[in-house]
C-alpha positions as a Markdown table, in Angstrom:
| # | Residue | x | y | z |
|---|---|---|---|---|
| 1 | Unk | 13.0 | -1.0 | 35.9 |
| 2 | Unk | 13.2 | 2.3 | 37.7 |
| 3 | Unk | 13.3 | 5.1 | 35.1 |
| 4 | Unk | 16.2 | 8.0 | 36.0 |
| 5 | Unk | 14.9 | 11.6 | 37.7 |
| 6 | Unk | 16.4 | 13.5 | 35.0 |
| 7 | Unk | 14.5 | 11.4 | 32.5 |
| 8 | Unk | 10.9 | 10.9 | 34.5 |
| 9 | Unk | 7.7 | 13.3 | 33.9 |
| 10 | Unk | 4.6 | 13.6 | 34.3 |
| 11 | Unk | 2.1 | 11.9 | 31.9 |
| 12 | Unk | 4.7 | 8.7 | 31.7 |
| 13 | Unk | 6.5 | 10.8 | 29.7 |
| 14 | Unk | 10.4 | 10.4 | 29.8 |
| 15 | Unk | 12.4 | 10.6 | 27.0 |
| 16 | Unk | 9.3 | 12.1 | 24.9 |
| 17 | Unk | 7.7 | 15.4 | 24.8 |
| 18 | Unk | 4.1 | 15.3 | 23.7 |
| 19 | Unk | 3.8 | 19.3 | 22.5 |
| 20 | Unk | 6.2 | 17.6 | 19.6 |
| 21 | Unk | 3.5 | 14.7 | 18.6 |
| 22 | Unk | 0.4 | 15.8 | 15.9 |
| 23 | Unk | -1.8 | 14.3 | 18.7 |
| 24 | Unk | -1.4 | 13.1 | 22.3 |
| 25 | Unk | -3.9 | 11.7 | 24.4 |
| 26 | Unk | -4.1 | 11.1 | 28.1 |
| 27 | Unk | -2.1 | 8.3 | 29.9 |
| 28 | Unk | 0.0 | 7.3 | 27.3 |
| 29 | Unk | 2.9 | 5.6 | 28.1 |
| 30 | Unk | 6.3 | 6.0 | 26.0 |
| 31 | Unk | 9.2 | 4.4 | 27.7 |
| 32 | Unk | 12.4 | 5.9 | 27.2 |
| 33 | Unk | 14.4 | 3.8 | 24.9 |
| 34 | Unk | 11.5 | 3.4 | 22.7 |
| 35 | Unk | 12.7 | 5.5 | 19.2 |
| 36 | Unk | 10.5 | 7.7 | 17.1 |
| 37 | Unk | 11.5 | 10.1 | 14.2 |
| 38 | Unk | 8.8 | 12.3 | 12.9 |
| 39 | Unk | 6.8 | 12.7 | 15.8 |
| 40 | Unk | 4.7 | 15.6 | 14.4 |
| 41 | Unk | 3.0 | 13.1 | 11.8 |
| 42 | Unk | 2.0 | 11.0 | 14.9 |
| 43 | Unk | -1.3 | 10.5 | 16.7 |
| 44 | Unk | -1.4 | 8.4 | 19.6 |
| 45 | Unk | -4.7 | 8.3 | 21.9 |
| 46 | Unk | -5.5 | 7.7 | 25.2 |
| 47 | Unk | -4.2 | 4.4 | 27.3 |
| 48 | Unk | -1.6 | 3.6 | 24.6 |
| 49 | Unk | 1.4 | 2.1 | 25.2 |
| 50 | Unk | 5.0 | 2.1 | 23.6 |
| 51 | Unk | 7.2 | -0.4 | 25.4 |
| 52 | Unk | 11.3 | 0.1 | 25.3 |
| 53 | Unk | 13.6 | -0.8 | 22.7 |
| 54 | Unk | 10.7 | -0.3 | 19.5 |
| 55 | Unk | 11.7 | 2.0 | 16.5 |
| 56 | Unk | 8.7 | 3.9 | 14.7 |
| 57 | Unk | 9.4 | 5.8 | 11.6 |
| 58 | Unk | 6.3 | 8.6 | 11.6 |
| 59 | Unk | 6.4 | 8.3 | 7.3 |
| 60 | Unk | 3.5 | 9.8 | 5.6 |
| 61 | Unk | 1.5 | 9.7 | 8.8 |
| 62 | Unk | 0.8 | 7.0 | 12.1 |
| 63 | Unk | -2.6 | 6.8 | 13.7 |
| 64 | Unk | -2.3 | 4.8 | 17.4 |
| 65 | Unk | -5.6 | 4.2 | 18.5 |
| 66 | Unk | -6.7 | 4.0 | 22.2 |
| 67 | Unk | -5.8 | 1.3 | 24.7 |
| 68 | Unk | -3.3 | -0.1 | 21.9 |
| 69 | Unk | -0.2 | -2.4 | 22.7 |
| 70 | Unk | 3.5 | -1.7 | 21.0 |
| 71 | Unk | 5.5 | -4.2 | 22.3 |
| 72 | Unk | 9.4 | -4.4 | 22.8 |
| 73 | Unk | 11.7 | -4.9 | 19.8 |
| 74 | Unk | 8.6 | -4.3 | 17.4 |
| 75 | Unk | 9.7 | -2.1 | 14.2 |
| 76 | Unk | 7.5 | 0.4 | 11.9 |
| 77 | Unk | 9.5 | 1.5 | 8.9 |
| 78 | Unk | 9.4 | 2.2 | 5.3 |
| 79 | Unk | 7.9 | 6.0 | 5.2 |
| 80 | Unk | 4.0 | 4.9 | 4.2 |
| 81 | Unk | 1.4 | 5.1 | 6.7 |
| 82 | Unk | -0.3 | 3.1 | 9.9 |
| 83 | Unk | -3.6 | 3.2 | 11.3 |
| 84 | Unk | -4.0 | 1.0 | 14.4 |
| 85 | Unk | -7.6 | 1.0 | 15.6 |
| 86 | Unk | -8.1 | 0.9 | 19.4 |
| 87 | Unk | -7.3 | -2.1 | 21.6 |
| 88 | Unk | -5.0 | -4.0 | 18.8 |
| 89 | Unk | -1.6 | -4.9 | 19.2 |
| 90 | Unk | 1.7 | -5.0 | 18.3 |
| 91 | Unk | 3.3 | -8.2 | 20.2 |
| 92 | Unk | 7.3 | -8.7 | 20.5 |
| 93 | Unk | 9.9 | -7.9 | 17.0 |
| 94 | Unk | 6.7 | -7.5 | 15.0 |
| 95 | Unk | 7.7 | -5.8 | 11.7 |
| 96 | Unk | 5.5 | -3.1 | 10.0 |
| 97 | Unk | 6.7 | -2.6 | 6.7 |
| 98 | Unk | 4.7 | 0.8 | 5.3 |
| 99 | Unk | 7.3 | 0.9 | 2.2 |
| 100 | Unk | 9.9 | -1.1 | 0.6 |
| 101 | Unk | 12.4 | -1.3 | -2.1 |
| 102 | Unk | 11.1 | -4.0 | -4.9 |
| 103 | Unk | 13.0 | -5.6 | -7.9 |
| 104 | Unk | 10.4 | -3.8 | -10.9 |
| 105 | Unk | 11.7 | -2.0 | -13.6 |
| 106 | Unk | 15.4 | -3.0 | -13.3 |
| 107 | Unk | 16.1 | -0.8 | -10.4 |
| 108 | Unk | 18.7 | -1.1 | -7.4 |
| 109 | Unk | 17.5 | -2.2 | -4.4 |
| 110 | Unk | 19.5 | -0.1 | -1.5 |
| 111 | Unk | 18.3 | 2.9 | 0.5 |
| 112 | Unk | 22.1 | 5.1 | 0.3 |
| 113 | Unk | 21.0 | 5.5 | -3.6 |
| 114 | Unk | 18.7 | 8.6 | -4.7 |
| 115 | Unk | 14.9 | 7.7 | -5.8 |
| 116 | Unk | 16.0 | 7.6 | -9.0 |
| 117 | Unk | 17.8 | 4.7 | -9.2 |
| 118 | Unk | 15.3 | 2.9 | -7.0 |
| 119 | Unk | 11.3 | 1.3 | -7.2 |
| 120 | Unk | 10.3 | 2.3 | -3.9 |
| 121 | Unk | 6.6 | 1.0 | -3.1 |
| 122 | Unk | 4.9 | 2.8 | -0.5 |
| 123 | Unk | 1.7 | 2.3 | 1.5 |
| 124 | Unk | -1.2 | 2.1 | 3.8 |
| 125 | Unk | -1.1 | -0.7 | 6.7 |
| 126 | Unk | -4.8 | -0.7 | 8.4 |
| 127 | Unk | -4.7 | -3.0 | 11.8 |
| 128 | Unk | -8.1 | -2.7 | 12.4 |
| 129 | Unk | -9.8 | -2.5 | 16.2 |
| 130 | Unk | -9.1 | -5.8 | 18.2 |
| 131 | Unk | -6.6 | -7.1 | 16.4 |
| 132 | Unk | -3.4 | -8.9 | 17.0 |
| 133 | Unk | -0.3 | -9.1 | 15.6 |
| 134 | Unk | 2.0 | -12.0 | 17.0 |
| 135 | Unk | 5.6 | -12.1 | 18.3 |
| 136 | Unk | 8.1 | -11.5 | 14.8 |
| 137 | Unk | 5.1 | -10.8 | 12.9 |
| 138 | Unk | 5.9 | -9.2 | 9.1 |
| 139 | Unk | 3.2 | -7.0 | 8.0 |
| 140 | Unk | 4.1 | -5.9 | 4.1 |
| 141 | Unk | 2.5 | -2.1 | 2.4 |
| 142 | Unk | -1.0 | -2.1 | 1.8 |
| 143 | Unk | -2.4 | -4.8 | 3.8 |
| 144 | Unk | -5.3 | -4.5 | 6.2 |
| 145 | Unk | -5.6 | -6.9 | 9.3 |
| 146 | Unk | -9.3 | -6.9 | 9.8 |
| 147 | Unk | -11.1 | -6.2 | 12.6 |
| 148 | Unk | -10.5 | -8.8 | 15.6 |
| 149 | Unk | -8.0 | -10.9 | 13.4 |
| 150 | Unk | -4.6 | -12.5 | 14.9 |
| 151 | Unk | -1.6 | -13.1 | 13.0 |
| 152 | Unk | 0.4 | -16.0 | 14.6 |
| 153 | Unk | 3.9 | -15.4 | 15.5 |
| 154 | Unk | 6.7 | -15.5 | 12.5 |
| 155 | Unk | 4.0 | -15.0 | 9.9 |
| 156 | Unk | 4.6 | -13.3 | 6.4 |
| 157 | Unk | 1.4 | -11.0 | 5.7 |
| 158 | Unk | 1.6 | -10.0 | 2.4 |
| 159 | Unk | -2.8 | -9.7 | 1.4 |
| 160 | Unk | -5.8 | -8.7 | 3.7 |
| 161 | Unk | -7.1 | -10.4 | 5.8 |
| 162 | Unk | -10.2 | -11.1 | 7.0 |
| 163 | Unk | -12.0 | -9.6 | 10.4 |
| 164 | Unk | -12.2 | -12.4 | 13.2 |
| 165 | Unk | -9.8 | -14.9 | 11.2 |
| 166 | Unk | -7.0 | -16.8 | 12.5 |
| 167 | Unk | -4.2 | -17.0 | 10.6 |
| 168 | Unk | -0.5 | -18.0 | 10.5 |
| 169 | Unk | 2.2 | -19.0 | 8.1 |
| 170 | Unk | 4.7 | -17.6 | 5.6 |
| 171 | Unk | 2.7 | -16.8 | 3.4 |
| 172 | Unk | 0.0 | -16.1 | 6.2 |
| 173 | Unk | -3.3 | -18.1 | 5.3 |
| 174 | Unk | -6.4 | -18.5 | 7.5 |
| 175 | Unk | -6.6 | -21.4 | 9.5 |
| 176 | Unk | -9.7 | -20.3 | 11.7 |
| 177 | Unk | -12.0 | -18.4 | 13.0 |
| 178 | Unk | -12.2 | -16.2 | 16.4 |
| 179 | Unk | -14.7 | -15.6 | 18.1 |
| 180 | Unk | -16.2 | -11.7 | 18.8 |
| 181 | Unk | -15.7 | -10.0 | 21.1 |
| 182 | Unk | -18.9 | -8.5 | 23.5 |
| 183 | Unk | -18.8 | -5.5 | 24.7 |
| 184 | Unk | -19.5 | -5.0 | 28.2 |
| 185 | Unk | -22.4 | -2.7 | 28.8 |
């Protein structure tokens, strides 16, 4: 796809201005139809890339790693907080779900209502270094997805799970294990 003059900059900047983000580090890549609100609560470090049609909701706070992956159609809403470690990824329509309306205390369940009438859980989502989180993917609030782990695609995360696991399923469960990676020296 061959981005528009108007829109193109340097940096692989185009529809984003970095002075507006909490951090930005060097060769990041947002493309343009890629949607964030809150930019100023977000830190995104070097080699990280934000592919086209994604929508990220800054919440209480969003921590992007280096050399990490957000892939097309993925979705991070709810107004909690992410921390993705470096090299772990977001693959295609993966859901990040930092806060969500629940069914406690006899409350309504609909976001055009005030707080008051609602039980609004929010939360931490930790995607540790090395992981992967597979096309359609849900993540729920405070899970972590250890270090190394892969969640298969359509999975339901709704607990932690363990570094260097495989696991799929709705609920997710751990089928096997991965193995580490080596660093090259």
């Amino acid at each position: 796809m061959e981005i528009p003059k108007q829109l193109a900059a340097k940096d692989n900047i185009y529809s984003h201005n970095p002075a507006t983000f909490r951090k930005y580090g060097d060769n990041v890549t947002i493309y343009p139809t890629a949607k964030i609100i809150k930019p100023e609560v977000i830190e995104i470090y070097d080699n990280s890339v934000i592919d086209d049609f994604t929508f990220i909701y800054g919440g209480k706070g969003i921590t992007i790693g280096k050399n990490v992956h957000i892939a097309p159609f993925v979705s991070v809403t709810g107004g909690g907080e992410l921390v993705m470690g470096d090299y772990s990824v977001l693959a295609c329509g993966a859901r990040i779900i930092t806060g969500t309306d629940t069914y406690y205390g006899g409350k309504r369940m609909n976001s055009t209502l005030p707080l008051t009438q609602r039980n609004v859980v929010r939360g931490k989502i930790e995607i540790k270094k090395d992981a992967f989180v597979g096309t359609n993917a849900v993540i729920h609030p405070n899970v972590t997805i250890g270090e190394g782990a892969i969640i298969g695609s359509n999975s339901l995360v709704l607990k932690n799970v363990n570094p260097w696991t495989i696991n799929v399923g709705s609920p997710c469960r751990t089928i096997g294990e991965r193995p580490k990676i080596s660093e090259e020296t």
